[in-house]
C-alpha atoms as one frame of an Amber mdcrd trajectory, in Angstrom:
protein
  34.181  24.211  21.434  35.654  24.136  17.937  34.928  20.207  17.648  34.538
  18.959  14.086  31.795  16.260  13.047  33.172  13.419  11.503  32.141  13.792
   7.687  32.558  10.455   6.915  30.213   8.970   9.109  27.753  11.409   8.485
  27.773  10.678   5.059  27.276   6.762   5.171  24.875   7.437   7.814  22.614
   9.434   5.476  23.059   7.085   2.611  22.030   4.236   4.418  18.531   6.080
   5.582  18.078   7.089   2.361  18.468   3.776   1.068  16.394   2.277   3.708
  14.086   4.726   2.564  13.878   3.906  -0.946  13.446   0.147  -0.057  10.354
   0.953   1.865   8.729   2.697  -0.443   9.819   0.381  -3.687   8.240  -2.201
  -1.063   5.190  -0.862  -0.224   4.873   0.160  -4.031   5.000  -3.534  -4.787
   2.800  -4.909  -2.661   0.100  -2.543  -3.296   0.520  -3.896  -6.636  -0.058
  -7.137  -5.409  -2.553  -7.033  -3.246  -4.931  -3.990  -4.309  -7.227  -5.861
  -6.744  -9.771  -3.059  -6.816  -9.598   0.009  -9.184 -11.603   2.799  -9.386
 -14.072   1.395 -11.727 -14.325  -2.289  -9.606 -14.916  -0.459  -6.368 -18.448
   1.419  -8.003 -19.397  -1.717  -9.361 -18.475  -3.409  -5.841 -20.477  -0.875
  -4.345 -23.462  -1.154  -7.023 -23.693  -4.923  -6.227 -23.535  -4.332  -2.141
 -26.281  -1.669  -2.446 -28.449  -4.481  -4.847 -27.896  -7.514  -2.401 -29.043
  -4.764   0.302 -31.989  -3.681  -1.165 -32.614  -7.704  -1.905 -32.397  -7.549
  -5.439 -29.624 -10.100  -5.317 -29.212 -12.758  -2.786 -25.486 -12.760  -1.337
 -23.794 -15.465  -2.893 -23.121 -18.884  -0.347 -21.237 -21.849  -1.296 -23.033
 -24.873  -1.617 -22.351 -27.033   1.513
């Protein structure tokens, strides 16, 4: 029951998840970047203009066709 874990193995196996890891995260990191257009600031004003075309002040805007 003395059996010894291959280090070697172990090792490249934890490097590779960590690397796999990183990727996802550098990833994700970068396409948030990308693809979230709103701030802080642009979502209250998003949310100001919603709560003016609700109340009717402004009319939702529609292409014209």
């Amino acid at each position: 029951m003395d059996e010894e874990i291959p280090l070697l193995p172990a090792v490249v196996g934890l490097l590779i998840a960590g690397w796999l890891g990183f990727e996802l995260s550098r990833e994700r990191s970068r396409l948030r970047e990308v693809f979230n257009v709103f701030d802080k600031e642009e979502s209250k004003i998003a949310q100001v203009l919603e709560g003016m075309v609700a109340s009717g002040e402004l009319k939702p805007y529609s292409p014209p066709s």
